[in-house]
LOGU-952165 format. One line per 2 residues: number of its first residue (from 1); their letters; for each residue x, y, z of C-alpha. Coordinates in steps of 0.02 Angstrom, whole numbers, plus 32768, in hexadecimal, padded with zeros to 4 digits. Layout:
# residues N
NUM) a) X/Y/Z  ...
This chain:
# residues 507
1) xx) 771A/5F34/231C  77AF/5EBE/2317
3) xx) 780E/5EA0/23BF  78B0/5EED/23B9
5) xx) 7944/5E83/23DF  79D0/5E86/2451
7) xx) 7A73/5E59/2425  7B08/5E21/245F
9) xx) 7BA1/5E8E/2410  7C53/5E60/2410
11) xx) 7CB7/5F09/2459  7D56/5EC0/23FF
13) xx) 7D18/5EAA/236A  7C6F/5F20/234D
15) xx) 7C01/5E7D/2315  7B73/5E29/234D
17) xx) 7B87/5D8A/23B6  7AC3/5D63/23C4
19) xx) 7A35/5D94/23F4  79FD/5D82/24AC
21) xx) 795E/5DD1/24C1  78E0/5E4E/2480
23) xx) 78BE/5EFC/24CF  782F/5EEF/253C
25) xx) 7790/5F34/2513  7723/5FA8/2588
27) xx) 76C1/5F04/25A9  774A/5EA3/25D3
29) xx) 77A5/5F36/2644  76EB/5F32/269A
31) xx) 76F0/5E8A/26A5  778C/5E73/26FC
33) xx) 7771/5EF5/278D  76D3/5ED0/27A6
35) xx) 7718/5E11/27C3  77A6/5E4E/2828
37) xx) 7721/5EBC/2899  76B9/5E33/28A6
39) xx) 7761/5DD6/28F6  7791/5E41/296A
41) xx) 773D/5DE8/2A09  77A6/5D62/29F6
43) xx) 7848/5DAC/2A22  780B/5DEA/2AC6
45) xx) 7845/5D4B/2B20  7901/5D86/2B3D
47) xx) 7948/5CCC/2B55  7900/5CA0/2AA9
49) xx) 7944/5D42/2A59  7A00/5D35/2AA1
51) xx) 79ED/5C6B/2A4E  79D4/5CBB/29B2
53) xx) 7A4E/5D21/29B7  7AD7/5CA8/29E0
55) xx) 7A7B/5C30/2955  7A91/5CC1/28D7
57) xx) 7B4D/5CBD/2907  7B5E/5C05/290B
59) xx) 7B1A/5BEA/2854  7B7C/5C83/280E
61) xx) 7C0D/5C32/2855  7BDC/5B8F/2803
63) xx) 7BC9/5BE0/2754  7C64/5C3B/2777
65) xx) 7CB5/5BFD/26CB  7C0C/5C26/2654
67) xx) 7C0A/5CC9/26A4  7CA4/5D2A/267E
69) xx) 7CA3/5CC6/25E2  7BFB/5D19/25BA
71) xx) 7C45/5DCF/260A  7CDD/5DCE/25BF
73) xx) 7C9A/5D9D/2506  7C28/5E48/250E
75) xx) 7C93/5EC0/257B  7D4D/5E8A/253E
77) xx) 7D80/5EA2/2607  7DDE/5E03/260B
79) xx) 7DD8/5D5A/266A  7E58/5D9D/2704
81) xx) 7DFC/5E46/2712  7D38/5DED/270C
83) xx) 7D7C/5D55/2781  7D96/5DD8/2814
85) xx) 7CFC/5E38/27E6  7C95/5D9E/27EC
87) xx) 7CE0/5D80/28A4  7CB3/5E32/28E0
89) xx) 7C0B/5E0E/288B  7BEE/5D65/2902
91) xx) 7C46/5DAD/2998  7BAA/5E41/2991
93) xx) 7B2A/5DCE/2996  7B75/5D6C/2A22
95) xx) 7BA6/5E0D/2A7E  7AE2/5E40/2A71
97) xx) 7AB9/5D94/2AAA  7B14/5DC1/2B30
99) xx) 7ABE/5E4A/2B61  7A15/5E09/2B50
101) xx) 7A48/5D8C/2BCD  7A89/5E15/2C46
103) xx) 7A07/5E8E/2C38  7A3F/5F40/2C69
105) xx) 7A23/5F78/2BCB  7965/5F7B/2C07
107) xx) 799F/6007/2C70  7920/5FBF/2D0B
109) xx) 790A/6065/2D8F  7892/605B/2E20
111) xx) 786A/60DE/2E86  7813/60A6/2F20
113) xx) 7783/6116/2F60  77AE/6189/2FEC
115) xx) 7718/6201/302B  77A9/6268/30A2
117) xx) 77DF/62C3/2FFD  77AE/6357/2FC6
119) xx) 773C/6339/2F56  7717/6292/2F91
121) xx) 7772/6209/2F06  7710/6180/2ECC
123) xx) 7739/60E2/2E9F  7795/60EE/2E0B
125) xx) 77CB/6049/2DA7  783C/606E/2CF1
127) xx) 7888/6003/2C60  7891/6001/2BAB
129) xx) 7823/5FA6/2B38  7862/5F8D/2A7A
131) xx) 781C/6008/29F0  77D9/5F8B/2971
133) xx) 7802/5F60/28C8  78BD/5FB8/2899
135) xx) 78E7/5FE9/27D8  79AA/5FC8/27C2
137) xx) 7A11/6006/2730  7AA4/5FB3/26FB
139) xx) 7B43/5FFC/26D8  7BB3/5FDA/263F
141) xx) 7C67/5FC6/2686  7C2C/5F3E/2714
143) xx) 7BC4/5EA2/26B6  7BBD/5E63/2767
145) xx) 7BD8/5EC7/2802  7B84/5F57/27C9
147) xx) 7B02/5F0B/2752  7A89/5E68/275F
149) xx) 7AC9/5E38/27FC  7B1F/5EB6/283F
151) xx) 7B15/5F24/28E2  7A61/5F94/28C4
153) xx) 7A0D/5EDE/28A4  7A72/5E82/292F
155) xx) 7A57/5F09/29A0  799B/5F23/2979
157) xx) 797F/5E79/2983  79C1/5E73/2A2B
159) xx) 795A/5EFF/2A54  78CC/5E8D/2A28
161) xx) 78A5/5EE2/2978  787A/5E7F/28E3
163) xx) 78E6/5ECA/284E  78C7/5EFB/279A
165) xx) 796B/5F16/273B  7984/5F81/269B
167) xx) 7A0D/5F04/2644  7AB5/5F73/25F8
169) xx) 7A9C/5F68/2541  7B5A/5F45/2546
171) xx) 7B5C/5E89/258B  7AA8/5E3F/257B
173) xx) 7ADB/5D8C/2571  7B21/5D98/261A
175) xx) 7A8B/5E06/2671  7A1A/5D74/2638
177) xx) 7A9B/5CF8/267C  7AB7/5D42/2711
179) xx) 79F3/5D65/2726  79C4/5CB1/2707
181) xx) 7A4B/5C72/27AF  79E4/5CFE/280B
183) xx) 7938/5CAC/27F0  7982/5C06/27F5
185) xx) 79CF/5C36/28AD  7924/5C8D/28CC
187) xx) 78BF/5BE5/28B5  7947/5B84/2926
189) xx) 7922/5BF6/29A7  7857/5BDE/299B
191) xx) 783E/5C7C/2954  77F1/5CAD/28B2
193) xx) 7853/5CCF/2814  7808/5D72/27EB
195) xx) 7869/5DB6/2885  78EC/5DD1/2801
197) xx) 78C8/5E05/2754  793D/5E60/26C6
199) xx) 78EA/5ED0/2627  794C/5EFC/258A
201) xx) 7925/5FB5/2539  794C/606F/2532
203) xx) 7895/606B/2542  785E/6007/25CD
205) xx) 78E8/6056/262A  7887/60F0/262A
207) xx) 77D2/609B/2652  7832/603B/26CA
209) xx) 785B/60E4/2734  77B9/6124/2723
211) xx) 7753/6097/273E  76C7/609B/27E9
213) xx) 7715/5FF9/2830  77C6/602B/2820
215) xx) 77E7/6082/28DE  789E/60B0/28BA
217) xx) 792E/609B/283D  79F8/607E/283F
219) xx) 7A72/60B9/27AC  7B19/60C8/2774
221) xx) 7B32/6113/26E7  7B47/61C4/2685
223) xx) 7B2B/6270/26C4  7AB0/6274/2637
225) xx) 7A67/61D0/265A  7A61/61E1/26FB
227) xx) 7A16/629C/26F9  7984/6263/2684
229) xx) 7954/61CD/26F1  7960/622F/2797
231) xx) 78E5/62BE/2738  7869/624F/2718
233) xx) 7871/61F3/27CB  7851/62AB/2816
235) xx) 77CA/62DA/2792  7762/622E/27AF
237) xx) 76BB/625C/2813  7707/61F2/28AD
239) xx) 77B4/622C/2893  7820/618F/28CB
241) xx) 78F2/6186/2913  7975/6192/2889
243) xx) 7A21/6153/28B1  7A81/616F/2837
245) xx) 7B41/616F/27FF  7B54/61DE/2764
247) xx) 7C08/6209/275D  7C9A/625F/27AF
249) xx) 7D49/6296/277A  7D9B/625D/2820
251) xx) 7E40/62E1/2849  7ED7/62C4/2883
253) xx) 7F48/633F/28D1  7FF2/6317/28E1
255) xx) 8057/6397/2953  80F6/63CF/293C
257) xx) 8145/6375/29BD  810F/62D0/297D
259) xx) 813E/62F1/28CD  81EC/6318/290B
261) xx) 81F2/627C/2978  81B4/61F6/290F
263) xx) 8184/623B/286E  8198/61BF/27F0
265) xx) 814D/6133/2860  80AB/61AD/2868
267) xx) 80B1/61B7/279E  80B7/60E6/2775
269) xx) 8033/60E1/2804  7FC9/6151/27A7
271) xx) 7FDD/6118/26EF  7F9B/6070/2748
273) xx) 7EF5/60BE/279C  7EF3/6117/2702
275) xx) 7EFE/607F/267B  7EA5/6005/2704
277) xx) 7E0B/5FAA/268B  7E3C/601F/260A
279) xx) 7E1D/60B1/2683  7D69/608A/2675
281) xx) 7D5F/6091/274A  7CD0/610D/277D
283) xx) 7D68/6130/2801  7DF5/6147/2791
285) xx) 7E56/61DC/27B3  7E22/625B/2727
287) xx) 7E71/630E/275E  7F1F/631B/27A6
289) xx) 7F74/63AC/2807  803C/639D/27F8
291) xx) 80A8/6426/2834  810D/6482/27A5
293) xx) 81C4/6473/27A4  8242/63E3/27A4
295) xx) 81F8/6377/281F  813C/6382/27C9
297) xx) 81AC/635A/2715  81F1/62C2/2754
299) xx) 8140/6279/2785  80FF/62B0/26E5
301) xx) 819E/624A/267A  8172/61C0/26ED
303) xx) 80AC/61CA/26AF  80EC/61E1/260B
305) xx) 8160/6143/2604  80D0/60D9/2643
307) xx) 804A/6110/25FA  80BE/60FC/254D
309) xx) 80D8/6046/2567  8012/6013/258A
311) xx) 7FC7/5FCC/24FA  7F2F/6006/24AE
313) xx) 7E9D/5FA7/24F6  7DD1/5F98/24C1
315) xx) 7D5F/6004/2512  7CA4/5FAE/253F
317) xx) 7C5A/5FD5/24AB  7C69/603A/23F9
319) xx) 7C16/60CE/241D  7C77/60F0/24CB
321) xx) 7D16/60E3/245B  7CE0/615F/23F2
323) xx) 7CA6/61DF/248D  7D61/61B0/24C8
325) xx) 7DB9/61DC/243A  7D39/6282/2420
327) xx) 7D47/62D1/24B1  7E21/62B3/24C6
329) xx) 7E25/62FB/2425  7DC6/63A8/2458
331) xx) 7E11/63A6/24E3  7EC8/639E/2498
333) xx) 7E95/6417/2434  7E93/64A6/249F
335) xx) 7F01/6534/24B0  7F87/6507/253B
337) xx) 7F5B/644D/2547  7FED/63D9/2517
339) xx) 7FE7/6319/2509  80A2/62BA/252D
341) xx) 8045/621C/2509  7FBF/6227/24A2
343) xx) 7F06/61D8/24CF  7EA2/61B2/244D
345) xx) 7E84/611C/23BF  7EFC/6098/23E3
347) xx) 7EAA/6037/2348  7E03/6004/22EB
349) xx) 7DBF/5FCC/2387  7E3A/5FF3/2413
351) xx) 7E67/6092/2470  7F26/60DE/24A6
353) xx) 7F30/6109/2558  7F80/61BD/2566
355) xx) 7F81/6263/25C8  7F78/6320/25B6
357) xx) 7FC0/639A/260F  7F85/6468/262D
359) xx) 7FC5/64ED/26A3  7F56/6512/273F
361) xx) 7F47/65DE/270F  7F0C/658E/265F
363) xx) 7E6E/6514/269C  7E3B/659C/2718
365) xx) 7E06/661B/2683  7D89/65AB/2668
367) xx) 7D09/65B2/25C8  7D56/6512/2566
369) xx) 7DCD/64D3/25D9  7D23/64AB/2636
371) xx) 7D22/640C/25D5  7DD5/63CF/2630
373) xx) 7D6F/63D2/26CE  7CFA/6355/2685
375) xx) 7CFB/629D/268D  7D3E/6243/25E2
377) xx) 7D29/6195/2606  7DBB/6130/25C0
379) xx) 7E70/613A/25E1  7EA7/61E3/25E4
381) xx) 7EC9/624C/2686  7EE4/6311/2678
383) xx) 7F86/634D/26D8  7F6F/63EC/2723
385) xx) 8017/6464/274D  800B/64D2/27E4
387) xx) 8088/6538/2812  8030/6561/28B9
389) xx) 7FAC/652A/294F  7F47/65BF/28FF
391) xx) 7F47/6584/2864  7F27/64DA/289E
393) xx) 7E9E/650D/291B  7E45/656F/2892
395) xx) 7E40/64C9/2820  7DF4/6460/2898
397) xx) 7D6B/64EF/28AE  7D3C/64E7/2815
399) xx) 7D28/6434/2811  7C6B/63EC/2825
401) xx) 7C41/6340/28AA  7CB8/62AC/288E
403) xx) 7CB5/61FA/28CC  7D5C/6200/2905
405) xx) 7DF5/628D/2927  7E9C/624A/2931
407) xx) 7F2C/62B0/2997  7FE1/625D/297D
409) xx) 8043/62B9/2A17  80ED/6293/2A3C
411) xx) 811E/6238/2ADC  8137/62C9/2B54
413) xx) 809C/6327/2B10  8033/6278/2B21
415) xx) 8079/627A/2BD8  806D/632D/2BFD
417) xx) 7FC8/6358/2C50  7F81/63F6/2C34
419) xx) 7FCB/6466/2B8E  7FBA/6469/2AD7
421) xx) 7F89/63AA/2ADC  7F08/63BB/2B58
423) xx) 7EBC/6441/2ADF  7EC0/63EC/2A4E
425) xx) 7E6B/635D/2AA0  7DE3/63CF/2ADD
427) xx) 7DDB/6420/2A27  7DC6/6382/29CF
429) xx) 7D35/6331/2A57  7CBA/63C8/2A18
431) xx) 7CE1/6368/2966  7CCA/62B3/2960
433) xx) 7C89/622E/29B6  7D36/61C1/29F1
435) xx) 7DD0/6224/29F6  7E8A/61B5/29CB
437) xx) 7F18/61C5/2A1A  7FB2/6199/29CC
439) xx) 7F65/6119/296D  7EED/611A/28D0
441) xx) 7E34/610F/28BA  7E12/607F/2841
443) xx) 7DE4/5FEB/28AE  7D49/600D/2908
445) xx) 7D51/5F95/2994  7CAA/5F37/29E3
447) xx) 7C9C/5F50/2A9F  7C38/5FA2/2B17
449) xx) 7C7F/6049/2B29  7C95/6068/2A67
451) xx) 7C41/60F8/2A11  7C2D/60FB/295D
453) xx) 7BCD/619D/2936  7BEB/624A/2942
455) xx) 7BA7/62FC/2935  7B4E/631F/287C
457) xx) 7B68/62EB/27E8  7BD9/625B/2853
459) xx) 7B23/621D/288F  7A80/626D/2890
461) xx) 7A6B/622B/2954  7AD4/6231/29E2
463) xx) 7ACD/6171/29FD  7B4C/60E0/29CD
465) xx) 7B35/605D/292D  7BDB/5FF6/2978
467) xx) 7BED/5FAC/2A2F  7B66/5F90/2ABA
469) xx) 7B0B/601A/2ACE  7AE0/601F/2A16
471) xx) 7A3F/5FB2/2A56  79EA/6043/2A9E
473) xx) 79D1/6097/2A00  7943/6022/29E4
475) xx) 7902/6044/2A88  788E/60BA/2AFA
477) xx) 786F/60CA/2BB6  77D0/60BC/2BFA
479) xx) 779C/60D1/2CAC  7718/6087/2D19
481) xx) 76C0/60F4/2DA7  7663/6095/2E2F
483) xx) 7644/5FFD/2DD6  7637/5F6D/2E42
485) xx) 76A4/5EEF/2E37  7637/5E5D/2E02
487) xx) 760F/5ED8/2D56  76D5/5F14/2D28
489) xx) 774E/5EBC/2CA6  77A5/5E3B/2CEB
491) xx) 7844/5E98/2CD2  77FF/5F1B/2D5A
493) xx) 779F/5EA1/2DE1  77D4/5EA9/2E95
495) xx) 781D/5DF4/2E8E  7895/5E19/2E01
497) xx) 7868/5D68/2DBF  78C6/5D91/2D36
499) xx) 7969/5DB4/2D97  79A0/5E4F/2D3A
501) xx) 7A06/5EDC/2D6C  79C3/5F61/2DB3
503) xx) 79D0/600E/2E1D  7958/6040/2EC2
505) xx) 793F/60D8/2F04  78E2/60D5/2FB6
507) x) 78C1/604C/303D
């Protein structure tokens, strides 16, 4: 049977580029677990793991130029756009370094034995050891922070997890660029290549999740991706973690108050989130609730008059346009659903940004209007007039888990304590996973106390892909009982020889 080939395709223009690679084979997918399995002891020495990391960062650094030359010829996202990706992507790997080096992540407890309790406590000695080899999907609208080398393989190589990665068949070129600096950094660091490897394939992506070696699996992508991949994590005879990210329509609700205060400032501030990488953000704000009335029309002229003067931009890839431009068009076409500014084919290969518009009372009979509380990825947003809290309570209770809610409040209602803001705050935590004030979602930013995740379909754990505690997804505790010393981990002996942080209960 002939290999099948990977290519490299040209979002601007539809054509081929050249071909990269060929889909990998059940052989080869076997092949390059079993390699990566085989690697894992390696990255238990910590020191040698954080040098890898910051190797990994150094050489992507170095190949800055050839890599958002290779991202931007297959995802059309732009030099300026790629340039700060590609800084986000380095600044993970040296944040993880980081970590390593610091070692609380480990989570070190000791309990010392005390026979006064009742019962009696034993010695009790706890850490967490890495799960093994970690499948990672890539997503389409990152080449770089969410793909090759982006957080799920930074973070589970931190963890000390070797990493397979499904490539995106939407920039190949640059997973096997990107790959190559990985190994390259990996070898630097006096560890073995196969700590990093990459597979191309609708295929191998599913033998990849089900394979015996693979111990758990990262993902951004579609709800119906995501879904299928997480089903057959659950339905494998060991059943293994599945973090995923499989989409989320991320609401705003802007109050009354705050429309009347500043509301055209809130609509140009939203046809940017909006319109931001050609509103292909997992966080851009999809649902809107404005107030009815004169203050909720003047942010909706303001929306209107920017989103009128964006130009029409190229999605990642053909077949996303053509979702796009499906799914604005059924969803104009409803009963009660206006569009001031069309969304929809902006050309042969571009998409118009654009908006619609639908009255509260009119989305909450439900049936078709079901599909405006559905994420369309592209550059369209859907407007929603209230002309109440009811109205706007009952939309946000019909809404499923989100990454992120977004509540613009005025200045006295921001300042006010407990009231209607207060409520809305609590409202929106039981519905995403970071909640904005009086600012906008898109920009997800790397540090310690991020969360990127939310309740289902936002995420299909309760964990974090973004910011330091995304390392303890690939991660699990295990605790020693009356071991003596001269027999624990290193990480757990007496001495502390390894000089980590850690927490003691009892003399």
């Amino acid at each position: 049977m002939a290999a099948t080939p990977v290519w490299s395709v040209d979002p601007r223009t539809g054509k081929h580029r050249e071909q990269v690679a060929v889909e990998a084979t059940p052989r080869e997918l076997d092949e390059a677990v079993r390699a990566a399995h085989a690697a894992r002891g390696s990255l238990a020495d910590a020191g040698r793991r954080a040098a890898f990391l910051r190797a990994a960062a150094d050489l992507l650094d170095e190949a800055a130029s050839h890599v958002i030359e290779a991202a931007d010829a297959e995802t059309a996202l732009g030099p300026g756009r790629l340039t700060g990706e590609l800084a986000r992507t380095t600044g993970q790997f040296r944040a993880f370094a980081d970590a390593v080096d610091e070692g609380s992540y480990l989570d070190v407890r000791i309990d010392r034995a005390d026979p006064t309790t009742a019962p009696p406590r034993p010695e009790l000695r706890r850490y967490k050891v890495p799960l093994g080899v970690v499948a990672v999907y890539a997503a389409s609208n990152f080449p770089l922070a969410f793909s090759v080398p982006g957080g799920d393989t930074a973070s589970a190589l931190a963890a000390g997890c070797p990493v397979v990665v499904k490539a995106h068949p939407d920039h190949p070129a640059t997973s096997e660029l990107c790959a190559s600096l990985l190994r390259r950094a990996a070898v630097s660091a006096g560890l073995p290549a196969e700590v990093v490897a990459v597979v191309h394939g609708f295929d191998a992506g599913l033998e990849l999740i089900r394979h015996p070696l693979v111990t758990a699996a990262g993902f951004t992508g579609s709800i119906r991706g995501g879904r299928a991949l997480f089903d057959a994590a659950a339905a494998r005879p060991v059943p293994i973690p599945f973090h995923g990210e499989l989409g989320s329509l991320n609401p705003v609700v802007v109050t009354p108050a705050a429309a009347a205060e500043r509301a055209e400032e809130i609509g140009g501030g939203l046809a940017g989130s909006v319109t931001l990488g050609v509103g292909q953000f997992c966080v851009k704000p999809g649902l809107v609730l404005v107030p009815e009335g004169a203050d909720g029309d003047r942010l909706a002229g303001a929306l209107t008059k920017a989103l009128g003067e964006t130009e029409p931009g190229v999605l990642l890839d053909h077949r996303m346009r053509e979702n796009f431009v499906a799914g604005v068009r059924e969803r104009a076409a409803l009963p009660g659903v206006d569009a001031p500014v069309t969304p929809g084919a902006g050309g042969e290969h571009t998409v118009g940004a654009g908006y619609l518009s639908v009255p509260a009372r009119t989305l909450l009979e439900g049936g078709p209007y079901e599909a405006l509380l559905e994420e369309c990825f592209g550059p369209v947003t859907v407007l929603v007039r209230y002309a109440d809290q009811d109205e706007a309570t009952a939309v946000l209770g019909r809404l499923p888990g989100n990454l992120t809610a977004t509540l613009q409040l005025s200045a006295a209602e921001a300042d006010g304590g407990p009231g209607p803001a207060a409520e809305l705050i609590s409202q929106v935590t039981t519905l995403a996973g970071r909640v904005v004030v009086n600012g906008w979602p898109t920009g997800v930013t790397v540090a310690p106390a991020q969360h990127h995740g939310g309740p289902y379909p936002a995420a299909t754990s309760h964990s974090t892909s973004v910011g330091g505690t995304a390392i303890e997804r690939w991660l699990r505790p295990v605790a020693y009982q009356s071991v003596p010393d001269a027999l624990l981990p290193a990480e757990l002996r007496e001495a502390n020889p390894l000089n980590l942080p850690r927490r003691v209960t009892g003399g």
